[in-house]
mmCIF file of the N, C-alpha and C atoms, coordinates in Angstrom:
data_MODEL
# 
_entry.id   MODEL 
# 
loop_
_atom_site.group_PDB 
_atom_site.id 
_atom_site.type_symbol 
_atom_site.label_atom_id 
_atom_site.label_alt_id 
_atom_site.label_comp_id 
_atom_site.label_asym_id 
_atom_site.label_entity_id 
_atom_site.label_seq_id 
_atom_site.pdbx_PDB_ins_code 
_atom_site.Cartn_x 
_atom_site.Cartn_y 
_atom_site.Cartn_z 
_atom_site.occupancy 
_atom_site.B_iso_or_equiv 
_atom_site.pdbx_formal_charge 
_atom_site.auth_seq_id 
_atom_site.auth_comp_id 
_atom_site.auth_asym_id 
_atom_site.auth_atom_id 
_atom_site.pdbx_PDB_model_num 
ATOM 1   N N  . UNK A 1 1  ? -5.777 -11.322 8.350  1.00 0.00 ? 1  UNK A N  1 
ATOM 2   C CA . UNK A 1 1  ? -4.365 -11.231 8.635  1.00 0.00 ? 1  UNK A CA 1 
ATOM 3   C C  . UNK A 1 1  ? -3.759 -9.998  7.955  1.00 0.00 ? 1  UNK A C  1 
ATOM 4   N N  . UNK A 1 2  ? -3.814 -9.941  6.683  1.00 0.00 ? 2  UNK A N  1 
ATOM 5   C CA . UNK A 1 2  ? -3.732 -8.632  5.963  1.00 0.00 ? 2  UNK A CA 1 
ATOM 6   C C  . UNK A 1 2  ? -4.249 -7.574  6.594  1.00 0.00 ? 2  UNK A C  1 
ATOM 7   N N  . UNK A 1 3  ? -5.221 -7.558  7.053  1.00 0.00 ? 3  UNK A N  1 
ATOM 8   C CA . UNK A 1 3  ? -5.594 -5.674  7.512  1.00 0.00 ? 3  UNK A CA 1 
ATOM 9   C C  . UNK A 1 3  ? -4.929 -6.062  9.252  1.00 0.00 ? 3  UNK A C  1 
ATOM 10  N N  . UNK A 1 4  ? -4.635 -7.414  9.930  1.00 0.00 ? 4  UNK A N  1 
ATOM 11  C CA . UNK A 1 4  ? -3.924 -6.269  10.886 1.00 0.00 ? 4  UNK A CA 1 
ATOM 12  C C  . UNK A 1 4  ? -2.789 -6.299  11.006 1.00 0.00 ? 4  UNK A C  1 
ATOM 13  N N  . UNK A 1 5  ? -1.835 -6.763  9.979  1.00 0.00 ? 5  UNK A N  1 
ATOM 14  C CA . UNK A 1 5  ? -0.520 -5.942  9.791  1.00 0.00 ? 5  UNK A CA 1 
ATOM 15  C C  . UNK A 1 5  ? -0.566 -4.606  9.233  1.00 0.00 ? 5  UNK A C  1 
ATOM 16  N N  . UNK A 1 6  ? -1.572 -4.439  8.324  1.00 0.00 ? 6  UNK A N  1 
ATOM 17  C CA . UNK A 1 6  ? -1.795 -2.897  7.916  1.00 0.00 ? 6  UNK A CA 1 
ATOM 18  C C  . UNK A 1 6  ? -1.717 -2.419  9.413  1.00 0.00 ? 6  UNK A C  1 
ATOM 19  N N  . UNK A 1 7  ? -2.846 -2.419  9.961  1.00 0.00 ? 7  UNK A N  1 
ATOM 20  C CA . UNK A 1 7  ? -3.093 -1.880  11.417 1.00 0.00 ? 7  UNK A CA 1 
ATOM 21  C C  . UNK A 1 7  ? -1.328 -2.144  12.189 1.00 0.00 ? 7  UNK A C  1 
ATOM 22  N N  . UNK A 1 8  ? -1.207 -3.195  12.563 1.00 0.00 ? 8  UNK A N  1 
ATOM 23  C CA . UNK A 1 8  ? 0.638  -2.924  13.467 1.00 0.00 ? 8  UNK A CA 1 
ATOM 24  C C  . UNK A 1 8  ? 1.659  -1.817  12.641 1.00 0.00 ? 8  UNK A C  1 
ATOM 25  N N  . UNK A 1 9  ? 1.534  -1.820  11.157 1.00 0.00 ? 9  UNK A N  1 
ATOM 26  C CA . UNK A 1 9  ? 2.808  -1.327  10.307 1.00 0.00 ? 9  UNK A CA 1 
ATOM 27  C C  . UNK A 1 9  ? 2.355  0.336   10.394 1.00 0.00 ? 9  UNK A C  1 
ATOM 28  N N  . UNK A 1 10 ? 0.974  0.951   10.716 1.00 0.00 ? 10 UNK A N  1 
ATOM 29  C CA . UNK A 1 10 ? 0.372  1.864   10.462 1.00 0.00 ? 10 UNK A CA 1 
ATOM 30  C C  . UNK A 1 10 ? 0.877  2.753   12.184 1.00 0.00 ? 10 UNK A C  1 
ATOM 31  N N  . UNK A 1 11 ? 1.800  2.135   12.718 1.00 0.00 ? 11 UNK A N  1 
ATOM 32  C CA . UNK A 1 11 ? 2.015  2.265   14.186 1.00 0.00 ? 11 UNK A CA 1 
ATOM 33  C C  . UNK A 1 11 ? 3.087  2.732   13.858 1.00 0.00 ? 11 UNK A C  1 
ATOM 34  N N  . UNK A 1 12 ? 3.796  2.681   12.900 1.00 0.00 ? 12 UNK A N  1 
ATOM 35  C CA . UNK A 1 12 ? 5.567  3.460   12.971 1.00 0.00 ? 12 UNK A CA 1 
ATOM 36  C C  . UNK A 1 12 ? 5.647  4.767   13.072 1.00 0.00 ? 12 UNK A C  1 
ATOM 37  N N  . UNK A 1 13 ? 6.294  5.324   13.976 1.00 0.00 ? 13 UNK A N  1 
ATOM 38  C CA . UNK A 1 13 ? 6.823  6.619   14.233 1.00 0.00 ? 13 UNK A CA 1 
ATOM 39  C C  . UNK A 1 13 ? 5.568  6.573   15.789 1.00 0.00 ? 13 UNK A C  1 
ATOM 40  N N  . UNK A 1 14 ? 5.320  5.707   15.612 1.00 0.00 ? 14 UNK A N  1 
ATOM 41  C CA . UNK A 1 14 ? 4.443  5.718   17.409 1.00 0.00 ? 14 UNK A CA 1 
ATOM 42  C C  . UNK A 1 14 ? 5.510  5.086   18.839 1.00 0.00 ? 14 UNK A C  1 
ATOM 43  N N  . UNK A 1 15 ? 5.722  6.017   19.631 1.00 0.00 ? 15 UNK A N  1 
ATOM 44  C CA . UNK A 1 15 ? 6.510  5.422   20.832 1.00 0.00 ? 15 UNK A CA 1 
ATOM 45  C C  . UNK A 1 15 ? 5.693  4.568   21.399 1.00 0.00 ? 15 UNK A C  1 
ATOM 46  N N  . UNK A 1 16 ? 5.941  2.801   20.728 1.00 0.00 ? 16 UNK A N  1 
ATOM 47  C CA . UNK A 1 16 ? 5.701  1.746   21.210 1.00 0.00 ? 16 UNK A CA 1 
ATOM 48  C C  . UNK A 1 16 ? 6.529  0.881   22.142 1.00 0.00 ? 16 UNK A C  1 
ATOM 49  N N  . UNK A 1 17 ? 5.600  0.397   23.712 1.00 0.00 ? 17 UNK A N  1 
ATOM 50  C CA . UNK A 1 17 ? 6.611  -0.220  24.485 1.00 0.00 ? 17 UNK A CA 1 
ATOM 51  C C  . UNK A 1 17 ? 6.454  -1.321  24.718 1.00 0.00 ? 17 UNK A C  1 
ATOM 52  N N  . UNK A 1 18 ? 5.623  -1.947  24.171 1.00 0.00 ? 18 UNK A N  1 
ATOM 53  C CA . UNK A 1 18 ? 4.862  -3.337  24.628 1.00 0.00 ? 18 UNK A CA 1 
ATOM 54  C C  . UNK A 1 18 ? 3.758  -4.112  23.324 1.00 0.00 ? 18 UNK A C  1 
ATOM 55  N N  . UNK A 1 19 ? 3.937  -5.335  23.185 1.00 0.00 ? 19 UNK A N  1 
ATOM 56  C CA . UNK A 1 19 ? 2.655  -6.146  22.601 1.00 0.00 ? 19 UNK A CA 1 
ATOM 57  C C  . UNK A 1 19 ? 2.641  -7.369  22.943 1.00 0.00 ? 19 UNK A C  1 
ATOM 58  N N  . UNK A 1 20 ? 1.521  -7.974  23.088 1.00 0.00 ? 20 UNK A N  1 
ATOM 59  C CA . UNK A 1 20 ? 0.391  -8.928  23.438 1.00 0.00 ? 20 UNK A CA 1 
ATOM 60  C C  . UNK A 1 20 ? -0.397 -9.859  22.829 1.00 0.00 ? 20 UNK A C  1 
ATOM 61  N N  . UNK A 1 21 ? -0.165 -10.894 22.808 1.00 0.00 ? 21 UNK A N  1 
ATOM 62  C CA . UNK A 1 21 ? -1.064 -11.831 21.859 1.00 0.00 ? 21 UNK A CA 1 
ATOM 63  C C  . UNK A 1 21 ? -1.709 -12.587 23.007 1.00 0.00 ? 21 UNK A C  1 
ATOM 64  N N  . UNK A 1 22 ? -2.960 -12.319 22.799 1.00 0.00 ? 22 UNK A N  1 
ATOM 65  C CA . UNK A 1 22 ? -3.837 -12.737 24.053 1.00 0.00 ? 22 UNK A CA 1 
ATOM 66  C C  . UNK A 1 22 ? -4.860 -14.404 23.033 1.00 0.00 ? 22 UNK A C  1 
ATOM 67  N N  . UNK A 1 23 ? -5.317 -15.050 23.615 1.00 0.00 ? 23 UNK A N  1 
ATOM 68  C CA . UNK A 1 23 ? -6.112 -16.517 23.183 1.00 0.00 ? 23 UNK A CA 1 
ATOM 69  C C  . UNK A 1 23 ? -5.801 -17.209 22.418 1.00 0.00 ? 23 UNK A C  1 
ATOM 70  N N  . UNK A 1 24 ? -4.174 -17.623 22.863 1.00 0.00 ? 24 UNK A N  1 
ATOM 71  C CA . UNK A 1 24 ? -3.650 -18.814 21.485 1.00 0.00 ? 24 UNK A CA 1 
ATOM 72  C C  . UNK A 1 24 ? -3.642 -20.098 22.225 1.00 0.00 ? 24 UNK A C  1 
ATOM 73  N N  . UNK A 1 25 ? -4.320 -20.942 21.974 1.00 0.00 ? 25 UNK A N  1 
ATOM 74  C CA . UNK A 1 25 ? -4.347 -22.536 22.987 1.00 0.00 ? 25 UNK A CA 1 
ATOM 75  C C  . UNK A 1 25 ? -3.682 -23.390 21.816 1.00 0.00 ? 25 UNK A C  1 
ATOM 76  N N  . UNK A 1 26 ? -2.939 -23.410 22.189 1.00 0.00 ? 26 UNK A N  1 
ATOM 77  C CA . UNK A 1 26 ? -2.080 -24.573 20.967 1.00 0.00 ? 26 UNK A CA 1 
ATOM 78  C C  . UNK A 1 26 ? -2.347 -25.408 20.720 1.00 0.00 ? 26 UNK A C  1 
ATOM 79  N N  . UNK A 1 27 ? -2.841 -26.279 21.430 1.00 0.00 ? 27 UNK A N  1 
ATOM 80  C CA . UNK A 1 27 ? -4.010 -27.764 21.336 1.00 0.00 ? 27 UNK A CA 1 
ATOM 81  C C  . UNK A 1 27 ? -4.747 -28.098 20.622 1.00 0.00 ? 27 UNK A C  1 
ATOM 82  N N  . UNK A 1 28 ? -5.442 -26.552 20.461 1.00 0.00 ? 28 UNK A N  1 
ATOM 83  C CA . UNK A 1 28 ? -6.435 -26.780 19.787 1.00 0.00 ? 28 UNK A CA 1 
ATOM 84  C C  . UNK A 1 28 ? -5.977 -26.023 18.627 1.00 0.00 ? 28 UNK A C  1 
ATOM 85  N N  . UNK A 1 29 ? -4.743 -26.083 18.068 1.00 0.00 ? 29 UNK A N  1 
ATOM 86  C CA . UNK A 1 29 ? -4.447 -25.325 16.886 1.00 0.00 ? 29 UNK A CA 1 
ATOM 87  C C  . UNK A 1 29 ? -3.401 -26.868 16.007 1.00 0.00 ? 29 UNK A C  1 
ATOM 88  N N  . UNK A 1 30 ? -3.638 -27.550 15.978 1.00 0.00 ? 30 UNK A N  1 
ATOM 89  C CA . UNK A 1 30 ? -3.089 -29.274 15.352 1.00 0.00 ? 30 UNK A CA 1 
ATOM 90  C C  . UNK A 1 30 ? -2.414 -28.494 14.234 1.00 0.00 ? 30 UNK A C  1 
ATOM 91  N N  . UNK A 1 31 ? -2.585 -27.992 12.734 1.00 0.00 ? 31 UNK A N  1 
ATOM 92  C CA . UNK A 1 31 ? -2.370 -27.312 12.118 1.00 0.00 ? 31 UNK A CA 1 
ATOM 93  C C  . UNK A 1 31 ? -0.838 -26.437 12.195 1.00 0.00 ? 31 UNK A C  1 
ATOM 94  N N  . UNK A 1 32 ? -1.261 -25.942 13.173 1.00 0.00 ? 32 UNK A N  1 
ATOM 95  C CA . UNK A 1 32 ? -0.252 -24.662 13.709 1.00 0.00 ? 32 UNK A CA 1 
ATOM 96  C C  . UNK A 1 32 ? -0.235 -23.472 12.523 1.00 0.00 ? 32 UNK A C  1 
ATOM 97  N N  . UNK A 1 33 ? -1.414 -23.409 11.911 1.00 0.00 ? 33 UNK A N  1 
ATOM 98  C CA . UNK A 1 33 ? -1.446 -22.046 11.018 1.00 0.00 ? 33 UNK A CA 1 
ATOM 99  C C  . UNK A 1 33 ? -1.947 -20.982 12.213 1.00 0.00 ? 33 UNK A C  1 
ATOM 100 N N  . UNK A 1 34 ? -2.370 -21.120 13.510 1.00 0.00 ? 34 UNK A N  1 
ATOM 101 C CA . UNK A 1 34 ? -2.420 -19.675 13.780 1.00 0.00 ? 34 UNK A CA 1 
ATOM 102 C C  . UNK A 1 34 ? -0.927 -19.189 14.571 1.00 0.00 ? 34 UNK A C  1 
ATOM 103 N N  . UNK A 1 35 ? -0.142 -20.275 15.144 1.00 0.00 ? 35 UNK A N  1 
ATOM 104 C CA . UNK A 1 35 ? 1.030  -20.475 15.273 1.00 0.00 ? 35 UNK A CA 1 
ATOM 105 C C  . UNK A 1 35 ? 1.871  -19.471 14.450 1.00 0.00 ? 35 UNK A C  1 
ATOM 106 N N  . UNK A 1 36 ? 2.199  -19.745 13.219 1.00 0.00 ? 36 UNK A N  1 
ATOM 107 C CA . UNK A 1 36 ? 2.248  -19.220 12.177 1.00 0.00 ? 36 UNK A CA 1 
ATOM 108 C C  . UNK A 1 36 ? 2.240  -17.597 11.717 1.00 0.00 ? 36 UNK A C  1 
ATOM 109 N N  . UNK A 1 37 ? 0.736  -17.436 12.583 1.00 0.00 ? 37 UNK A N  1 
ATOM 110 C CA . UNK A 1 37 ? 0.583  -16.129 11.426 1.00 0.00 ? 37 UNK A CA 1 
ATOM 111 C C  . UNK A 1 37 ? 0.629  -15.144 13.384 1.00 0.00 ? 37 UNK A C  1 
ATOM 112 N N  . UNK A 1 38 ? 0.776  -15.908 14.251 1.00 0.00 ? 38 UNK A N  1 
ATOM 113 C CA . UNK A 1 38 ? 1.002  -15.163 15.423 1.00 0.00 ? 38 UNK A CA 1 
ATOM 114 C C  . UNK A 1 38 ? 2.555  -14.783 15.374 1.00 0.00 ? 38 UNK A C  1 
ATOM 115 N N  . UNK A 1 39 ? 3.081  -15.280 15.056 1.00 0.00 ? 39 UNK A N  1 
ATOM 116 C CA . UNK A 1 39 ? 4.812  -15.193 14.820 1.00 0.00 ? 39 UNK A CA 1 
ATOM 117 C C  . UNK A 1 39 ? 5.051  -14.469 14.106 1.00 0.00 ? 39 UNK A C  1 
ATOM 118 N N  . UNK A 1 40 ? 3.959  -14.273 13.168 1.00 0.00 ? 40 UNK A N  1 
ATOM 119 C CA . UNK A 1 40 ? 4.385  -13.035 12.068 1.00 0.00 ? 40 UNK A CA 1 
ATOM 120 C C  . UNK A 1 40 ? 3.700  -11.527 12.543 1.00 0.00 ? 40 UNK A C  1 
ATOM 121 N N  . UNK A 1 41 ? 3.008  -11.630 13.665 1.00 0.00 ? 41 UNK A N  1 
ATOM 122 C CA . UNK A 1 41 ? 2.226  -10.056 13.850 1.00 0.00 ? 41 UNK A CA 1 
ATOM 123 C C  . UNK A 1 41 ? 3.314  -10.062 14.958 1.00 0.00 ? 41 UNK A C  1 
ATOM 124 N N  . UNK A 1 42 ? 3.444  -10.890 15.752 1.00 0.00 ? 42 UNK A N  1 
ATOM 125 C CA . UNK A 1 42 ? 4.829  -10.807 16.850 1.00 0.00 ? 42 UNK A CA 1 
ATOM 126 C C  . UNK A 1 42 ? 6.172  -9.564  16.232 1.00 0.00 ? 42 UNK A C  1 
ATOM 127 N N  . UNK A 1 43 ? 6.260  -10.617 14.908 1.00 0.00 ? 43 UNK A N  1 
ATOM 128 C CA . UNK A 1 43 ? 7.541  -10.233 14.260 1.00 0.00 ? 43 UNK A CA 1 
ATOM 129 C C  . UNK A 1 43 ? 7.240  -8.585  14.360 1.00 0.00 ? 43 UNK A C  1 
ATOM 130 N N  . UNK A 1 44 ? 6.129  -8.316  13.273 1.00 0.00 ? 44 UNK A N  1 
ATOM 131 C CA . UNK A 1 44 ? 5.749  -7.114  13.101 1.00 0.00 ? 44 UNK A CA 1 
ATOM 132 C C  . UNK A 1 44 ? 5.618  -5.888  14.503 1.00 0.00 ? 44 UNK A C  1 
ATOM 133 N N  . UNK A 1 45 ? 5.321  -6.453  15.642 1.00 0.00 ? 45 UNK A N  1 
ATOM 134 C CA . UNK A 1 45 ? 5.368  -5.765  16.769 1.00 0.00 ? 45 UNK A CA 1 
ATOM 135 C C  . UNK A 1 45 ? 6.486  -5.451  17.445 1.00 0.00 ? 45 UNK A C  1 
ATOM 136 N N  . UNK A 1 46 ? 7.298  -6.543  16.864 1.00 0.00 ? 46 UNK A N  1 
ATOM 137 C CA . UNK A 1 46 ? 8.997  -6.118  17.420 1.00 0.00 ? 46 UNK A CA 1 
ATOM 138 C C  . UNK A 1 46 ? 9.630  -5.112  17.003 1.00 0.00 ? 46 UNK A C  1 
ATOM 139 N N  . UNK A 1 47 ? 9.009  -5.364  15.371 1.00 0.00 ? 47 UNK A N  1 
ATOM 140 C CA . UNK A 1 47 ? 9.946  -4.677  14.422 1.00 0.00 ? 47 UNK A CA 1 
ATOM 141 C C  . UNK A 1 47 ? 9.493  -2.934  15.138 1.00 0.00 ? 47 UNK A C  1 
ATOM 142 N N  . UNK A 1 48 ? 7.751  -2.494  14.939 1.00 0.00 ? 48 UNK A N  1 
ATOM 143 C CA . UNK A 1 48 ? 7.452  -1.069  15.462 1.00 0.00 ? 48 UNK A CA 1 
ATOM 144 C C  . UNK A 1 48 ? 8.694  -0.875  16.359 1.00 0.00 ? 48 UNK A C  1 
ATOM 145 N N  . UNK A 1 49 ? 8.365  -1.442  17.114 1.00 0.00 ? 49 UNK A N  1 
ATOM 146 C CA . UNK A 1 49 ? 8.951  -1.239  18.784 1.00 0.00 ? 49 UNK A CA 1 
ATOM 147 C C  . UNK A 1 49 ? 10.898 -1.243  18.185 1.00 0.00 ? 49 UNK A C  1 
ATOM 148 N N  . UNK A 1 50 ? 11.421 -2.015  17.771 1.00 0.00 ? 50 UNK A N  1 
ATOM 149 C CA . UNK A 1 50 ? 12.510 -1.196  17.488 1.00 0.00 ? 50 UNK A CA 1 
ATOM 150 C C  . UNK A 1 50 ? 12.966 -0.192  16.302 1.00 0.00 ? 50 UNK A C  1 
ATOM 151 N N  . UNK A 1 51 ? 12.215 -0.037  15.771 1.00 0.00 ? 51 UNK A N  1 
ATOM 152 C CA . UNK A 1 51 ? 12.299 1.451   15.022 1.00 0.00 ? 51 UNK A CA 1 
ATOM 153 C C  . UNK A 1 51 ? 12.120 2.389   15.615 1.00 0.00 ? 51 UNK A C  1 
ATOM 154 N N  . UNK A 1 52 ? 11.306 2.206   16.653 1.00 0.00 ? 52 UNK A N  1 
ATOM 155 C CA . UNK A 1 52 ? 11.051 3.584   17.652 1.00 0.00 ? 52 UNK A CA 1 
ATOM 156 C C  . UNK A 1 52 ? 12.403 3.228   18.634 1.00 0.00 ? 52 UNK A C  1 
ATOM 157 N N  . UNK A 1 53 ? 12.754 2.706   18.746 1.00 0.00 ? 53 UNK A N  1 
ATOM 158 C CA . UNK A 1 53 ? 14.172 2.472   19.587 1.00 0.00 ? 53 UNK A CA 1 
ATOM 159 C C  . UNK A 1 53 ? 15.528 3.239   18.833 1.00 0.00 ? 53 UNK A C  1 
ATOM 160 N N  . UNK A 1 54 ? 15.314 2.653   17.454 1.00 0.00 ? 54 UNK A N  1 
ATOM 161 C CA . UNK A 1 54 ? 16.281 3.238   16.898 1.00 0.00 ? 54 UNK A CA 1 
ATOM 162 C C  . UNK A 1 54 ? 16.639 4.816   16.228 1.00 0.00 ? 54 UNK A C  1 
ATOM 163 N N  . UNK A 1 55 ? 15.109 5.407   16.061 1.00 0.00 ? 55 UNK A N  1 
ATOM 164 C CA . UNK A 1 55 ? 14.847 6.312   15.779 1.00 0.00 ? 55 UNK A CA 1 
ATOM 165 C C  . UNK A 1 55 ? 14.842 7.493   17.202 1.00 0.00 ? 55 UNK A C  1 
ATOM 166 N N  . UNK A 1 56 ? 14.553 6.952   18.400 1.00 0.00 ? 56 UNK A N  1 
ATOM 167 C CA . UNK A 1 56 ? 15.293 7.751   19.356 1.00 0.00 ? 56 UNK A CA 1 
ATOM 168 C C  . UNK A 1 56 ? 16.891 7.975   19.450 1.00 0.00 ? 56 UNK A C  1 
ATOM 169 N N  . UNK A 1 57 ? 17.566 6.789   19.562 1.00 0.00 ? 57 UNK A N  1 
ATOM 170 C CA . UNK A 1 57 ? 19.023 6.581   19.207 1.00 0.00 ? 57 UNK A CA 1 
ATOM 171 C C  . UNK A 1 57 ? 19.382 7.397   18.501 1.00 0.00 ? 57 UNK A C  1 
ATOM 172 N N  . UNK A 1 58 ? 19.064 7.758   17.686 1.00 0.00 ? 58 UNK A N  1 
ATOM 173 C CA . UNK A 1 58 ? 19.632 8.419   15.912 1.00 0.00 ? 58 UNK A CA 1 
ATOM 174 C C  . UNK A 1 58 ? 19.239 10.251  16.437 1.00 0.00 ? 58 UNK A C  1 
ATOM 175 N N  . UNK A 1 59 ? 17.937 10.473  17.065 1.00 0.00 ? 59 UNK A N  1 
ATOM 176 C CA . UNK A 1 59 ? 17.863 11.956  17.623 1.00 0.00 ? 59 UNK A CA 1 
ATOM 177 C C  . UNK A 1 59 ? 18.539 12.184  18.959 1.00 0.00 ? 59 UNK A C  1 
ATOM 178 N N  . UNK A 1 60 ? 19.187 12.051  19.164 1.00 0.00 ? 60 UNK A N  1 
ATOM 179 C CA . UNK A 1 60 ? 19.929 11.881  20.503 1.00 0.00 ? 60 UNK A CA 1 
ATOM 180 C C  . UNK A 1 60 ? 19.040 11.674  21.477 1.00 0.00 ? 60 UNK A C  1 
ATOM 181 N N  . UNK A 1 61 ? 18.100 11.608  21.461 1.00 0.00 ? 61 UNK A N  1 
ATOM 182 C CA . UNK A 1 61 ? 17.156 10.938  22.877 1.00 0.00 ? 61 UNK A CA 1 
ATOM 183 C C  . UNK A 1 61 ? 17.751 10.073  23.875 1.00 0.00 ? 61 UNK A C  1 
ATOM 184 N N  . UNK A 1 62 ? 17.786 10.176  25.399 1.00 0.00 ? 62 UNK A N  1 
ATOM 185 C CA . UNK A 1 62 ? 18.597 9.155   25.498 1.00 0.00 ? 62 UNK A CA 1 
ATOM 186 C C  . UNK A 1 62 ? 17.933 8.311   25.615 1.00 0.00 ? 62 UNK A C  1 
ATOM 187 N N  . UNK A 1 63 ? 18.883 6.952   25.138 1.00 0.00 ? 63 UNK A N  1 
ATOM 188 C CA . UNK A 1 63 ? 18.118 5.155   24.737 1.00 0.00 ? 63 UNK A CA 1 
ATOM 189 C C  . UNK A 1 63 ? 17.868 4.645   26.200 1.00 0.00 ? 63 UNK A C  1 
ATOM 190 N N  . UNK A 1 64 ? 18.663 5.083   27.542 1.00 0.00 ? 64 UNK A N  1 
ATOM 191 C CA . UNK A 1 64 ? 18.461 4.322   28.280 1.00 0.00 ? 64 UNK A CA 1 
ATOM 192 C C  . UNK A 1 64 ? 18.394 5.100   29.862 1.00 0.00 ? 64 UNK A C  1 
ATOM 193 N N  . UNK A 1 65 ? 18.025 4.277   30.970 1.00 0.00 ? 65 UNK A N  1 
ATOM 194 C CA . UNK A 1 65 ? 18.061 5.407   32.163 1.00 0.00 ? 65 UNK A CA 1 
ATOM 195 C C  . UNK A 1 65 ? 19.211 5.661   32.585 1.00 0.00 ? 65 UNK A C  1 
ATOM 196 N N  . UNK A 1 66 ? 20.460 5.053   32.138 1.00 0.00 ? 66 UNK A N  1 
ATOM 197 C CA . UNK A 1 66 ? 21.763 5.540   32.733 1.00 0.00 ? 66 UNK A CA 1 
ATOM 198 C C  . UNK A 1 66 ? 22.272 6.976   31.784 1.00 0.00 ? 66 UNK A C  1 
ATOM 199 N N  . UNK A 1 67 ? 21.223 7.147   30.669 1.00 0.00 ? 67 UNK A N  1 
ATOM 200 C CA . UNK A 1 67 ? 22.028 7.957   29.998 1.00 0.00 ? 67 UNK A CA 1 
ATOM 201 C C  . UNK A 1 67 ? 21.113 9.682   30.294 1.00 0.00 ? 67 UNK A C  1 
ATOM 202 N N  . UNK A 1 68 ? 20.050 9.005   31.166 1.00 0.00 ? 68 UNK A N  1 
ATOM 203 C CA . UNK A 1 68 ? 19.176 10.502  32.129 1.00 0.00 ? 68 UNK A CA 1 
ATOM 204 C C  . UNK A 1 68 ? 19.902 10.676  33.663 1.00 0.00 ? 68 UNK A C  1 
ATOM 205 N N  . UNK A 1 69 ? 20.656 9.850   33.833 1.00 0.00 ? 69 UNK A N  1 
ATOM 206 C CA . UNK A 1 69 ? 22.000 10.256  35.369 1.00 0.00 ? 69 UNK A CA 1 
ATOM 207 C C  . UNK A 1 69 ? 22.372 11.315  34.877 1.00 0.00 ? 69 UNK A C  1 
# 
């Protein structure tokens, strides 16, 4: 779990548009610790993805397609 938030956090300043958590069967997770630690690389994938949002914002890039009309 530790090395792949290293790996997601090691993604900032990368124009990220998308993430994916692929083979979570909940059923078979009674526990809900992978529940858990999927919510937290989630978190972490949001977070990339809006720093690169906000960090366009802040260079005048435009944020959206109405602002390339």
């Amino acid at each position: 779990m530790r090395e792949m938030k290293q790996i997601l956090r090691s993604f900032r300043g990368v124009d990220i548009i998308g993430g994916d958590v692929v083979c979570f069967v909940p059923h078979l997770d009674p526990s809900q610790v992978t529940a858990l630690h999927i919510s937290s690389i989630m978190h972490d994938i949001v977070t990339v993805m809006a720093g690169g949002v906000a960090r366009k914002n802040w260079t005048g890039a435009p944020a959206s397609i109405e602002a390339l009309k």
